[in-house]
Backbone of each chain as ProteinMPNN parsed JSONL, in Angstrom:
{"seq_chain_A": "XXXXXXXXXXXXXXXXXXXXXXXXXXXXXXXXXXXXXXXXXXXXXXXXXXXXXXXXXXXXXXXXXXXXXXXXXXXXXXXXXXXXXXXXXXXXXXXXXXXXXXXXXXXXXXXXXXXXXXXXXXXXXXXXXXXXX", "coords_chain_A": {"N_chain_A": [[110.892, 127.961, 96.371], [113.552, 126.492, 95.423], [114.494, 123.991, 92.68], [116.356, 121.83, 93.584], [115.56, 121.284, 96.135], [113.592, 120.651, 96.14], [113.465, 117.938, 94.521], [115.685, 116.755, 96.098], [113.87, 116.648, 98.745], [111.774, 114.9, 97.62], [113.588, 112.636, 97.214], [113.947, 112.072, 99.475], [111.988, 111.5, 101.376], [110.946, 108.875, 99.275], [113.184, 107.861, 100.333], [112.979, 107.442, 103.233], [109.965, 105.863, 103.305], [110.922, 103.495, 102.052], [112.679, 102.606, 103.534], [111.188, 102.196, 105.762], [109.115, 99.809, 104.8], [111.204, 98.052, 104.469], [111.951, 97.301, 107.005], [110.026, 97.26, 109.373], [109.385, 100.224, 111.432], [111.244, 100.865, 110.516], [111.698, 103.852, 108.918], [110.385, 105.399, 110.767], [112.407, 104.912, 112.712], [115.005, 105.865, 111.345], [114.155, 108.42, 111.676], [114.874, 109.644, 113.963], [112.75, 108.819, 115.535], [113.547, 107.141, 118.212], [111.617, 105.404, 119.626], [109.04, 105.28, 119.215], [109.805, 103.737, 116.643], [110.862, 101.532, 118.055], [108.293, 100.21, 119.199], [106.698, 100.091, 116.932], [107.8, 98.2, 115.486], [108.047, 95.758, 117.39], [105.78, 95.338, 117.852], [104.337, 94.565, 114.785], [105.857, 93.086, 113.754], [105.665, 90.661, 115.465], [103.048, 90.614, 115.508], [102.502, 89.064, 112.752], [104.057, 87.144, 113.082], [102.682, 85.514, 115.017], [100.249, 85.447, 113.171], [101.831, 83.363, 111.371], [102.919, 81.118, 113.298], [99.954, 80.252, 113.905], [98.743, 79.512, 111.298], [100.791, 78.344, 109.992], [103.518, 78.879, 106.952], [101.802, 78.53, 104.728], [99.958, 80.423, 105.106], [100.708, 82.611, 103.337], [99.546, 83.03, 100.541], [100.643, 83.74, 97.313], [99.046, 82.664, 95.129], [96.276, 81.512, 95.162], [95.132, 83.6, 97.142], [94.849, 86.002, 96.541], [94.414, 88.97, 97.376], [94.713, 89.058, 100.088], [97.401, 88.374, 99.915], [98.844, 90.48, 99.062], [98.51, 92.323, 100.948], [99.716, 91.516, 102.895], [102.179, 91.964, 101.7], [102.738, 94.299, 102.422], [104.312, 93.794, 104.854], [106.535, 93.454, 104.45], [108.969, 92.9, 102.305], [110.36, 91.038, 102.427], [108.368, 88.934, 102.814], [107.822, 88.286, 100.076], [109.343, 86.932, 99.209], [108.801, 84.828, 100.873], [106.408, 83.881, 99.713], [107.097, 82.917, 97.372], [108.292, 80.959, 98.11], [106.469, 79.494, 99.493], [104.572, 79.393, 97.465], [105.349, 77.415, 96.01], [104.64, 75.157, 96.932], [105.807, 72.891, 98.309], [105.962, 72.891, 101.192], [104.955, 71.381, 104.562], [101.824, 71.404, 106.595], [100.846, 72.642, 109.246], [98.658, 73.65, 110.265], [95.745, 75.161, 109.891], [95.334, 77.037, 106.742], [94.109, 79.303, 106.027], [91.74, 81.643, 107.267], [91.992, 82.722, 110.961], [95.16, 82.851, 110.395], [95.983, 84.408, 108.502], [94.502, 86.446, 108.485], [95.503, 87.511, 110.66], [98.264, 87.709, 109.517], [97.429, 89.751, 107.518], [96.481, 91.705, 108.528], [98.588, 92.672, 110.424], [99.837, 93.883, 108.415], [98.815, 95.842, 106.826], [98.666, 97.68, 109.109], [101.576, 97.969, 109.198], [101.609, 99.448, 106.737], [99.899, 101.618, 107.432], [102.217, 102.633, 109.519], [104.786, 103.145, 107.082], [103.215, 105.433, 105.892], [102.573, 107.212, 107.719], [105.273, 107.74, 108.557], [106.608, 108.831, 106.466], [105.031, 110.502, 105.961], [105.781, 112.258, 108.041], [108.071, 112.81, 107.914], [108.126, 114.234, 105.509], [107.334, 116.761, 106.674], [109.19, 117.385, 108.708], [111.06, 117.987, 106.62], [109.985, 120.042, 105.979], [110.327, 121.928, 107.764], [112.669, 122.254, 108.321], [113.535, 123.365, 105.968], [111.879, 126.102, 106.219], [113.449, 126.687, 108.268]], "CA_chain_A": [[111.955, 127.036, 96.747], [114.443, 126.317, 94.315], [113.984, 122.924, 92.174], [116.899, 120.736, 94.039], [115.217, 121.04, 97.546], [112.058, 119.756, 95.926], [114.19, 116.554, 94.513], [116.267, 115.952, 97.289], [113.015, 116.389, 99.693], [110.894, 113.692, 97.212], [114.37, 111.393, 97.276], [114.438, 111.733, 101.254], [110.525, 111.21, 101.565], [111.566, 107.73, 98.724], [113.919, 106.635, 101.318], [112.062, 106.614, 104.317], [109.333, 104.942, 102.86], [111.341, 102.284, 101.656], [113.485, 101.846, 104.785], [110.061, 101.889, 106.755], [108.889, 98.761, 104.638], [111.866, 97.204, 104.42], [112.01, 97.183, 108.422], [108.693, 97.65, 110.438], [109.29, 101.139, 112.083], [112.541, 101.578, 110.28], [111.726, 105.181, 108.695], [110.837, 106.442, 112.299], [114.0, 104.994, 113.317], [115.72, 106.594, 110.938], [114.266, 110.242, 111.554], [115.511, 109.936, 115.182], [111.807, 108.251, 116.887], [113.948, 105.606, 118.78], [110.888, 104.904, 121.183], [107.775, 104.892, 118.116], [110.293, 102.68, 115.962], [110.573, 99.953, 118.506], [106.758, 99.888, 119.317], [105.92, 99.638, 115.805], [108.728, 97.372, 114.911], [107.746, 94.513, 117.763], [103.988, 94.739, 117.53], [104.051, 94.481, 113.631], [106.871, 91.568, 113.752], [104.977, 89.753, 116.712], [101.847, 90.311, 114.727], [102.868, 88.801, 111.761], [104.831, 85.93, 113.795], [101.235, 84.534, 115.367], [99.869, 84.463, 112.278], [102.462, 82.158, 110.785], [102.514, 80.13, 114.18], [98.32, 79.999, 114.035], [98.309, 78.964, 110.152], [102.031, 77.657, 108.914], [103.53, 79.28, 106.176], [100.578, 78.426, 104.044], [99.104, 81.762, 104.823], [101.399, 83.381, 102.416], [99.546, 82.208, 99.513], [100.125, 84.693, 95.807], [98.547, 82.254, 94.071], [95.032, 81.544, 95.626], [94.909, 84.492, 98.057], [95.887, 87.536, 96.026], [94.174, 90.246, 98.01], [95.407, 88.898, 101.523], [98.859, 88.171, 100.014], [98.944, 92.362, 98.907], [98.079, 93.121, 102.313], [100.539, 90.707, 103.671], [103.471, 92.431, 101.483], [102.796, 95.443, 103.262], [104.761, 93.786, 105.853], [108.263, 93.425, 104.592], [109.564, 92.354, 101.077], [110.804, 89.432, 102.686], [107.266, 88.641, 102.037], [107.21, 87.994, 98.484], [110.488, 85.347, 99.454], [108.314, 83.395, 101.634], [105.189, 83.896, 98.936], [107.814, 82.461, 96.339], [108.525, 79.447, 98.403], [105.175, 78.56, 99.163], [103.618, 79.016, 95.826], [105.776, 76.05, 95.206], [104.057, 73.89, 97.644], [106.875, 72.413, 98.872], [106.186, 72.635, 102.386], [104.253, 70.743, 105.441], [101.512, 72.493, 106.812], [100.68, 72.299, 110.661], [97.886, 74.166, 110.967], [94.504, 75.554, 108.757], [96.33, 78.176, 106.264], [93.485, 80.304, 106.042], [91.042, 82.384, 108.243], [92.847, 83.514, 111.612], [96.356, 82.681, 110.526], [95.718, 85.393, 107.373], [93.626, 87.33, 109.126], [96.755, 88.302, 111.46], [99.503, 88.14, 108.851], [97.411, 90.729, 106.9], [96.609, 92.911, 109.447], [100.392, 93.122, 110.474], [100.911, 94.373, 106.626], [97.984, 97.399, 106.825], [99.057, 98.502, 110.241], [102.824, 98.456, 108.596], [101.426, 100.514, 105.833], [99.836, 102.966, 108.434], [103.493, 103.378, 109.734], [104.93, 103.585, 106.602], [102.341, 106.551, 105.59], [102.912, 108.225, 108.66], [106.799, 108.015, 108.659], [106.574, 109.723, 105.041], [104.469, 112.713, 106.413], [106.204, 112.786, 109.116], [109.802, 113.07, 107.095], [107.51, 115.593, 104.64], [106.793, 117.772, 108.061], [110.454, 117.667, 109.154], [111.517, 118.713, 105.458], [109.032, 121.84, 105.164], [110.449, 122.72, 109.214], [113.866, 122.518, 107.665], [113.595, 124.045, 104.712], [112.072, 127.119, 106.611], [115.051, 127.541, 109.298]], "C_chain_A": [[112.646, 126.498, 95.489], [114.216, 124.307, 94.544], [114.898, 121.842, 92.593], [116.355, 120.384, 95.071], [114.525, 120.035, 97.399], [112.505, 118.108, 95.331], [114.742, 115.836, 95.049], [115.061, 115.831, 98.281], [112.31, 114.885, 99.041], [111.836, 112.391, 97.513], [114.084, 111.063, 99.071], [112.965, 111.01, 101.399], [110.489, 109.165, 101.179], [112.205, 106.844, 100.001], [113.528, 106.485, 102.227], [111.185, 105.861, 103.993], [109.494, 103.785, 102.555], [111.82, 101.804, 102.963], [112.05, 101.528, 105.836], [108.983, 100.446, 106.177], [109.596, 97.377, 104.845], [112.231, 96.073, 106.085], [110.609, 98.147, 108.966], [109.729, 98.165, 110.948], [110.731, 101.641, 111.696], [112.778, 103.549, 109.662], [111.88, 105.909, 109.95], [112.236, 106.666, 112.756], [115.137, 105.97, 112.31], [115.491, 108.368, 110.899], [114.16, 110.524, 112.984], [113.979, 109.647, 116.072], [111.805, 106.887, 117.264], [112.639, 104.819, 119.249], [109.599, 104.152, 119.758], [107.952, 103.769, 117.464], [110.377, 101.423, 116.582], [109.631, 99.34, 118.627], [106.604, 99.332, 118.089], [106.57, 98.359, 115.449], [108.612, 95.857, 115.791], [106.434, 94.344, 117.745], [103.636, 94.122, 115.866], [104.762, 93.262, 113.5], [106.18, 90.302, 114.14], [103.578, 89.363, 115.881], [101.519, 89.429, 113.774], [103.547, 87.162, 112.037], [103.327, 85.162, 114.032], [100.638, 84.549, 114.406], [100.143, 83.335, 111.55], [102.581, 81.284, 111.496], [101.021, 79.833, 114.409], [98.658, 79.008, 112.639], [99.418, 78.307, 109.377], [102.213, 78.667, 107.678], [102.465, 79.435, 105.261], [100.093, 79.225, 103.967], [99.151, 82.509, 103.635], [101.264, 82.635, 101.367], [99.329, 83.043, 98.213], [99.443, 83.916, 94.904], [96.874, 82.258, 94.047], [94.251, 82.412, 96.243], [95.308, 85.904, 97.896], [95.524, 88.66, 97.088], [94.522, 90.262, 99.274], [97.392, 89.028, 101.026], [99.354, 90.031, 99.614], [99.242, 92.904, 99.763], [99.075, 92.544, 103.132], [102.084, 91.185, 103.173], [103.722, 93.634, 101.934], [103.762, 95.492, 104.544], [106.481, 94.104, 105.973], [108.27, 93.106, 102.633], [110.226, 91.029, 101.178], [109.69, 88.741, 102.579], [107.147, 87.41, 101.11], [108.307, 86.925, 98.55], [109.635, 84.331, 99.68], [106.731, 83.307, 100.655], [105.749, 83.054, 97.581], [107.801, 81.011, 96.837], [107.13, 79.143, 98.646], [103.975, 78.118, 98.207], [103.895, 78.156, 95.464], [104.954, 74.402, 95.672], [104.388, 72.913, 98.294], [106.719, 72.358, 100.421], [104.887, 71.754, 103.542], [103.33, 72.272, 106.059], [100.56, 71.86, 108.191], [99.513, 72.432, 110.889], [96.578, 74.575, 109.716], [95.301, 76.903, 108.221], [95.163, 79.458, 106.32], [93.137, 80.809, 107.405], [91.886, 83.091, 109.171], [94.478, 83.717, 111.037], [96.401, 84.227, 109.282], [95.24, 86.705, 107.865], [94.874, 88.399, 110.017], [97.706, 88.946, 110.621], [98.882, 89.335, 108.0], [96.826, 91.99, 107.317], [97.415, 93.626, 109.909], [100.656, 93.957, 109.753], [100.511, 95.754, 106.466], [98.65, 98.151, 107.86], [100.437, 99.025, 109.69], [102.863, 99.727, 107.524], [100.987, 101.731, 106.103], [101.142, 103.464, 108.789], [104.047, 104.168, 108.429], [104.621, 105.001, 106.116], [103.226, 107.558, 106.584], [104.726, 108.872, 108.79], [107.181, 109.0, 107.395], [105.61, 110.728, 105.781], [105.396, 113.369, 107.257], [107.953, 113.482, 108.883], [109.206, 114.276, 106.003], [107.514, 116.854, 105.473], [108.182, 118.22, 108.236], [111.188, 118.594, 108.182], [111.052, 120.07, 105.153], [109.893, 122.62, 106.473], [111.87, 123.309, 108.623], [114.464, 123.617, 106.391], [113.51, 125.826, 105.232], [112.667, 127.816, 107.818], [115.937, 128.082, 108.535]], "O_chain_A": [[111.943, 126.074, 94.571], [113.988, 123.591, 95.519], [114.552, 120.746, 92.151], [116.44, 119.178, 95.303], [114.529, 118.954, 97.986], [111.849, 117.149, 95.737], [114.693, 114.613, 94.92], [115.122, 114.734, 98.837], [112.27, 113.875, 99.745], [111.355, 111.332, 97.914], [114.057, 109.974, 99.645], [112.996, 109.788, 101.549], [110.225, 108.299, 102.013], [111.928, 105.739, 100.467], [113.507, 105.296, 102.546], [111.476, 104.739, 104.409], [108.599, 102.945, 102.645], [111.433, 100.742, 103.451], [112.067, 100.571, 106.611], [108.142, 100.021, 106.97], [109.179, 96.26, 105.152], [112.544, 94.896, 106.266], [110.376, 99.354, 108.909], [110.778, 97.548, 111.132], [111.329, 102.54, 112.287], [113.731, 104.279, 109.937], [112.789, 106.653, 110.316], [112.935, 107.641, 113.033], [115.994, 106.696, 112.814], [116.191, 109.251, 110.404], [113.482, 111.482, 113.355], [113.908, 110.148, 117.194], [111.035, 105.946, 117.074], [112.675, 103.588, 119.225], [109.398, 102.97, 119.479], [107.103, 102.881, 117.377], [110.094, 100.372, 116.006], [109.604, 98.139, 118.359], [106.377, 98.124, 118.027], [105.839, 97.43, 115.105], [108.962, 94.836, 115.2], [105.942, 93.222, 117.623], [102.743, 93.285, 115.734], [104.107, 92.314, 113.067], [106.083, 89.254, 113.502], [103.134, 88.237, 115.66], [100.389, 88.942, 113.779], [103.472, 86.229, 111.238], [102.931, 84.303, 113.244], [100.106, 83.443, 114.318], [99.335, 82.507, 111.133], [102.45, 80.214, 110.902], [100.871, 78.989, 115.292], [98.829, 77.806, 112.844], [99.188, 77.771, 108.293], [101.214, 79.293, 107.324], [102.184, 80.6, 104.979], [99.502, 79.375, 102.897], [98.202, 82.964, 102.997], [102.098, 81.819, 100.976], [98.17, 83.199, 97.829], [99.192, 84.436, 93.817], [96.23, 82.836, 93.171], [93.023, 82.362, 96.17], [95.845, 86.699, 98.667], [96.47, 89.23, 97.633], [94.692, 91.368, 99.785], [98.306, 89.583, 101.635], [100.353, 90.526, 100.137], [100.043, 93.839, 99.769], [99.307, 93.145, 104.181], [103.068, 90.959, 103.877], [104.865, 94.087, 101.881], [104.059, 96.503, 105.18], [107.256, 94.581, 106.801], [107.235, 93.225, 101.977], [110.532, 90.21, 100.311], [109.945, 87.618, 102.145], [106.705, 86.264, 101.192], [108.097, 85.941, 97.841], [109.559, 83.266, 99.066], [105.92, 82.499, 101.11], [104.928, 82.573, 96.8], [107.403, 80.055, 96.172], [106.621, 78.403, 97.804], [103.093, 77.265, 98.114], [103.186, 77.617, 94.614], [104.779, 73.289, 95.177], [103.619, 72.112, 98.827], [107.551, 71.612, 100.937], [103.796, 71.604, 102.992], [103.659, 73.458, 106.082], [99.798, 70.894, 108.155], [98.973, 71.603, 111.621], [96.739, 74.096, 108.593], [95.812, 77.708, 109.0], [95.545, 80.564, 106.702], [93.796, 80.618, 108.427], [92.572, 84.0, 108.704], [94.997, 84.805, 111.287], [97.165, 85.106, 109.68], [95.662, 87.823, 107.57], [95.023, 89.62, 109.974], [98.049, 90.127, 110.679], [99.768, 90.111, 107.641], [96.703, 93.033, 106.675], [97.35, 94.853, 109.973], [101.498, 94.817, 110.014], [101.253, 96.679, 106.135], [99.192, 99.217, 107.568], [100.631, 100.24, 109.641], [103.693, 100.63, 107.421], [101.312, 102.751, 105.496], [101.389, 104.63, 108.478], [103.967, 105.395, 108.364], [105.56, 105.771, 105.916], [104.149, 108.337, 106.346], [105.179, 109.994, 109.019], [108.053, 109.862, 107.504], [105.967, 111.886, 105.997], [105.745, 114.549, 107.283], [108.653, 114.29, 109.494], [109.958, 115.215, 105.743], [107.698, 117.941, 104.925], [108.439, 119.389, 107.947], [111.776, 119.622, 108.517], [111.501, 120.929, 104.394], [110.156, 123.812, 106.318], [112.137, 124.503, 108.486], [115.456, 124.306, 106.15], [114.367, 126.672, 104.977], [112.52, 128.959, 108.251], [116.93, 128.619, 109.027]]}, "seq_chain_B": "XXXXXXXXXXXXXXXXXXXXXXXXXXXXXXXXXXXXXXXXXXXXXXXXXXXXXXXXXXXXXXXXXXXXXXXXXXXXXXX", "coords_chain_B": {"N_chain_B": [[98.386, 75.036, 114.563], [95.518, 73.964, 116.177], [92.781, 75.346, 115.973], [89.416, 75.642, 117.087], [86.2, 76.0, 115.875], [84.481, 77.239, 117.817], [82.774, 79.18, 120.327], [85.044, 79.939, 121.904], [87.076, 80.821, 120.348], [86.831, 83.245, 119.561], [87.867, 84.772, 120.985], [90.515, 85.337, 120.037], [90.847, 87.031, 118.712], [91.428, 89.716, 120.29], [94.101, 89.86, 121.191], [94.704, 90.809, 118.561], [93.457, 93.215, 118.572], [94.512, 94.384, 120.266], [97.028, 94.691, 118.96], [96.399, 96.524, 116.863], [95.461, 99.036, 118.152], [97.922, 99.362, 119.622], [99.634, 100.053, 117.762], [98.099, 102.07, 116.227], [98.035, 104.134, 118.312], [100.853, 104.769, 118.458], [101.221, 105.619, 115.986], [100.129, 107.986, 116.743], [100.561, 109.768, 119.365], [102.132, 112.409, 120.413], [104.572, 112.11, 121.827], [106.29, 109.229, 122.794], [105.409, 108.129, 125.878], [105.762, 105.708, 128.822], [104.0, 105.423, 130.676], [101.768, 107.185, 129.819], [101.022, 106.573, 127.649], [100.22, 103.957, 127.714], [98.18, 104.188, 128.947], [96.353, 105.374, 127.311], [96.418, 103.803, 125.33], [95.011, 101.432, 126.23], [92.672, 102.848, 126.728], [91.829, 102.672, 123.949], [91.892, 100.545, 123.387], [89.908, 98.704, 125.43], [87.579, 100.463, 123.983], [87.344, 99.437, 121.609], [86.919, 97.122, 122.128], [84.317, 96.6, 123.76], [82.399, 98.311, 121.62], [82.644, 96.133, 119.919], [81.762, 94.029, 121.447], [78.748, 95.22, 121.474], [77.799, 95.588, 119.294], [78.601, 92.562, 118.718], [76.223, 91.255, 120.058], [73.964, 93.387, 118.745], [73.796, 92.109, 116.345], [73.385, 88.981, 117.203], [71.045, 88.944, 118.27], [69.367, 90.095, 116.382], [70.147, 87.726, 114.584], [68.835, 86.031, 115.576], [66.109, 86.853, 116.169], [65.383, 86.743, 113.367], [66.004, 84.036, 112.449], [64.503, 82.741, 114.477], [62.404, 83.942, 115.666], [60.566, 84.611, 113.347], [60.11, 82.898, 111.403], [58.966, 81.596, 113.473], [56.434, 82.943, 114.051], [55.328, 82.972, 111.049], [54.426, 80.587, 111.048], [56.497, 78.091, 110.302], [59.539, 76.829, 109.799], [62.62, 78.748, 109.206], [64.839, 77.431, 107.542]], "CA_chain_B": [[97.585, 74.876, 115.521], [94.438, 73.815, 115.608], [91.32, 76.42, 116.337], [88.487, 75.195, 116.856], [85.191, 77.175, 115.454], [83.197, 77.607, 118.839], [82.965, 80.387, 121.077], [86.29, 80.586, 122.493], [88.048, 81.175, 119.216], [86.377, 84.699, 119.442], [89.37, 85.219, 121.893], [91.638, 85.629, 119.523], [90.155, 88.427, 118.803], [91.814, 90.357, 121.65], [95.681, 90.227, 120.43], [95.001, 91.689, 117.702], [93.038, 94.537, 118.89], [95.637, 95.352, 121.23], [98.429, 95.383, 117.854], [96.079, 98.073, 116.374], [95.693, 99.788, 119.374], [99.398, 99.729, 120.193], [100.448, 100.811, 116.465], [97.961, 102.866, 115.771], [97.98, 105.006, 119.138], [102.155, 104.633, 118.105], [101.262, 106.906, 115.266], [99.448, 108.978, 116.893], [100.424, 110.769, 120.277], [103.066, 113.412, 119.995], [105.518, 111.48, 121.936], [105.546, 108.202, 123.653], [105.742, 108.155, 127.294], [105.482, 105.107, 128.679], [102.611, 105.828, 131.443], [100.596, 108.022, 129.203], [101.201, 105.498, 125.771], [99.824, 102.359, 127.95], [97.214, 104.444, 129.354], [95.887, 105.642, 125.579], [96.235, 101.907, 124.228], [94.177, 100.844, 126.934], [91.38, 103.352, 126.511], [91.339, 102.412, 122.794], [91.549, 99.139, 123.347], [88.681, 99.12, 125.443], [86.229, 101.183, 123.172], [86.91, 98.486, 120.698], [86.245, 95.643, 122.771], [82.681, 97.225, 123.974], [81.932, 98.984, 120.677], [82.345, 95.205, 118.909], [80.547, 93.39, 122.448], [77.789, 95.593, 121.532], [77.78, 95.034, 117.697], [78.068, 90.992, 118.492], [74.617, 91.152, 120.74], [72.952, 93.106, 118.25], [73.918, 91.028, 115.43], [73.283, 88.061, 117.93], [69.949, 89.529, 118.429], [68.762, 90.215, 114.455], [69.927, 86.2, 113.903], [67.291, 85.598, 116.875], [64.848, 87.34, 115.354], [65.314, 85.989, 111.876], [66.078, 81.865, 112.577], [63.495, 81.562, 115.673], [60.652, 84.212, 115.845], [59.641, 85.354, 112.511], [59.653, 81.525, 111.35], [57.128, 80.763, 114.184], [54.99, 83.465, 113.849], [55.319, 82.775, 109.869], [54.057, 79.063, 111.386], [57.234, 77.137, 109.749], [61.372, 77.157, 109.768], [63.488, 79.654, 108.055], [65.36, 76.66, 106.759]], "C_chain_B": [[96.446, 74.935, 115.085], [94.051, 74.877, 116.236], [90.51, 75.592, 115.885], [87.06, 76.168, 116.683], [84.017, 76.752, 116.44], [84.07, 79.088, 119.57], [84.153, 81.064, 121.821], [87.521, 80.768, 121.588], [87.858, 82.83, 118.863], [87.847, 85.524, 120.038], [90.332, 85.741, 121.195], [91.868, 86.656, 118.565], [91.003, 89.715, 119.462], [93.371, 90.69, 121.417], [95.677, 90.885, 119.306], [94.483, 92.949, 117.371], [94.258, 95.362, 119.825], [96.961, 95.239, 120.259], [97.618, 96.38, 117.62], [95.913, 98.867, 117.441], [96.575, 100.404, 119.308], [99.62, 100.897, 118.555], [99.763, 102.316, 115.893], [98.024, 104.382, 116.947], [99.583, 105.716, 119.093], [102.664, 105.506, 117.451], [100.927, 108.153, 115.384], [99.726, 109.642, 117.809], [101.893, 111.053, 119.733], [104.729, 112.566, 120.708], [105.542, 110.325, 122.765], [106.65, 108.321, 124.46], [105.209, 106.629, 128.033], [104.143, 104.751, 129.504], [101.156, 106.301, 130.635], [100.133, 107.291, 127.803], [100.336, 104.421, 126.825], [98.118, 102.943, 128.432], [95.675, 104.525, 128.213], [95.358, 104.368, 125.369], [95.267, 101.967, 125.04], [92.527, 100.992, 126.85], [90.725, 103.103, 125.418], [90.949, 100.721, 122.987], [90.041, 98.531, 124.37], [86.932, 99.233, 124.711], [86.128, 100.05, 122.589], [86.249, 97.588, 121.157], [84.795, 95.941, 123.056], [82.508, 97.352, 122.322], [82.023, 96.807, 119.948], [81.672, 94.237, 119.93], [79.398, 93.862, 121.371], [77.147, 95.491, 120.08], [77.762, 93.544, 117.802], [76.516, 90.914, 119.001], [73.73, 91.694, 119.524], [72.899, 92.501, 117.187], [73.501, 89.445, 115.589], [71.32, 87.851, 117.863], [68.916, 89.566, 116.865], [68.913, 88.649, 114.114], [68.95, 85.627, 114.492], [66.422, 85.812, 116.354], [64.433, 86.454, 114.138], [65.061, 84.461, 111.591], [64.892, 81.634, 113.602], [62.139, 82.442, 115.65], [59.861, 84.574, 114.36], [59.387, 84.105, 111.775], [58.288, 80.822, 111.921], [56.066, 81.434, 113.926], [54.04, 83.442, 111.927], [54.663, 81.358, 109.895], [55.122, 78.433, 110.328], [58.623, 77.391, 110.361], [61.654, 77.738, 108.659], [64.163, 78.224, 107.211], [64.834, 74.947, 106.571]], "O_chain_B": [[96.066, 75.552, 114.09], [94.807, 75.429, 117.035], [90.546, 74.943, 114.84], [86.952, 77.105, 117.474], [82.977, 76.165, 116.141], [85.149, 79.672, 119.47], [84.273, 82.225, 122.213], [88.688, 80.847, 121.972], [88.561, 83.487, 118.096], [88.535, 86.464, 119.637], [91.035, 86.618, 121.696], [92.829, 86.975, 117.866], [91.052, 90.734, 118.773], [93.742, 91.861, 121.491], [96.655, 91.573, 119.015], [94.761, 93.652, 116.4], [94.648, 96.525, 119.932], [97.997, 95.692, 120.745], [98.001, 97.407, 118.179], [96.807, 99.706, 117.329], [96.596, 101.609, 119.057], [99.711, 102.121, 118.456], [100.341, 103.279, 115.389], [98.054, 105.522, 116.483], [99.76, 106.86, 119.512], [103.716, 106.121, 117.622], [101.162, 109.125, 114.667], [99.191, 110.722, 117.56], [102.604, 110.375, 118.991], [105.781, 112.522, 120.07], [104.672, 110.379, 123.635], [107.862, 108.477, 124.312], [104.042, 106.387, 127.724], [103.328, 103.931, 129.082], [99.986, 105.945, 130.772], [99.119, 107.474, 127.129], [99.41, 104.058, 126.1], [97.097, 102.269, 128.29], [94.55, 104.027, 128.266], [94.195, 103.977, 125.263], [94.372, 102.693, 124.605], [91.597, 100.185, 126.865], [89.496, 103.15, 125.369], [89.955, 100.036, 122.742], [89.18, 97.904, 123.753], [85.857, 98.638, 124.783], [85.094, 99.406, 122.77], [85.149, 97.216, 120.749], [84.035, 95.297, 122.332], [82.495, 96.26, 121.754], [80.934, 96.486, 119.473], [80.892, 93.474, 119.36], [79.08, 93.078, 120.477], [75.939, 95.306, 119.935], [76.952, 93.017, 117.039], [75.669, 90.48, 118.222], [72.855, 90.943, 119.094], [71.74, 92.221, 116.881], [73.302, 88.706, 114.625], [70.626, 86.897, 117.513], [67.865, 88.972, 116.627], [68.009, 88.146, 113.447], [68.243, 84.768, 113.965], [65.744, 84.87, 115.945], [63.466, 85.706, 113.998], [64.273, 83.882, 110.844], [64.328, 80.541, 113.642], [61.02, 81.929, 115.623], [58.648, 84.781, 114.335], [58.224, 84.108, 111.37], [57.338, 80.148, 111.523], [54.97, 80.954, 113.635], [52.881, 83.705, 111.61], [54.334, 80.9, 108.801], [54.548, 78.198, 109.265], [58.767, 78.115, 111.346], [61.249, 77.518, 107.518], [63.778, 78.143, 106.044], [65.4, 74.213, 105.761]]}, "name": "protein", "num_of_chains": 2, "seq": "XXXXXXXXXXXXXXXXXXXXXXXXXXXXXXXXXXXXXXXXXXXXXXXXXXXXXXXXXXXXXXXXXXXXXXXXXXXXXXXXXXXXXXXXXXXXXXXXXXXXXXXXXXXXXXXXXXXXXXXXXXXXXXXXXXXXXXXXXXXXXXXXXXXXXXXXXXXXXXXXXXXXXXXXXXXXXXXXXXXXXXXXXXXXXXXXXXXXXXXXXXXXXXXXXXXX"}
């Protein structure tokens, strides 16, 4: 296979990956699996939502909680916004920041990173089908 | 919100078996239908719930052992 396929396939592979972080189930959506992309895209949202209604922002803590907050940027990049504002401390906090409320938001972030994965094979798969039509 | 740390906080448990469920069964069948996708989740969701029942009892079971009989027959308290 000649050496542009293999650059444009790694760029295409690049951009789903990104669009599938940037938006829970956005890669699928973008390689035409309307139905997969919505599933993933309200369970991972929703997921991610009850943890911040269980624990208050507070969950999202980079300072104290590095290895949850990792797992928690898995979810979005909007993330590391709301990991910015609450490192400051600046806010009221409703609820206990740890345990369940963490527990959810960084489960949301792995499962997101399962999509992600999968949306990159699955755009790798499409590219090899393509390549040999 | 508060949670309170007794037995019915286990519950909450249960929503978030049925996100991995959903997402990961999401990734996994060839195409989702919505009969045959709810049917899947369900079965996974399920296993888990048993498969971690049956992991709380015997974990339930080994703290039994440990805090109440091997204390007495040791004639004292573990703690």
């Amino acid at each position: 296979m000649p050496q542009t396929w293999k650059d444009n396939h790694a760029f295409f592979l690049i951009v789903i990956g990104l669009l599938a972080w940037v938006v829970p189930g956005g890669g699928h959506f973008a390689l035409n699996e309307r139905r997969r992309a919505i599933v993933i895209c309200v369970t991972v949202i929703v997921t991610f939502l009850v943890g911040l209604h269980v624990g208050s922002i507070g969950v999202i803590d980079p300072v104290n909680a590095k290895p949850w907050y990792v797992a928690q940027l898995m979810n979005s990049p909007a993330v590391f916004f709301l990991g910015q504002f609450s490192a400051s401390g600046q806010f009221p906090v409703f609820g206990r920041a740890g345990e369940i409320g963490q527990i959810y938001t960084s489960i949301a972030g792995l499962l997101n990173l399962l999509c992600i994965v999968n949306a990159v094979y699955t755009a790798h798969l499409l590219g090899l089908k393509g390549a040999r039509a | 919100m508060r949670i309170d740390t007794n037995a019915a906080s286990m519950l909450w448990l249960i929503p978030l078996v049925v996100a991995i469920a959903v997402v990961y069964k999401a990734t996994k069948v060839h195409q989702i239908r919505a009969k045959a996708f709810a049917k899947e989740t369900a079965l996974l969701i399920g296993s888990i719930m048993v498969f971690i029942t049956v992991a709380a009892f015997i974990l339930y079971g080994v703290a039994w052992l440990v805090t109440e009989q091997l204390p007495a027959m040791a004639g004292g308290s573990a703690f």
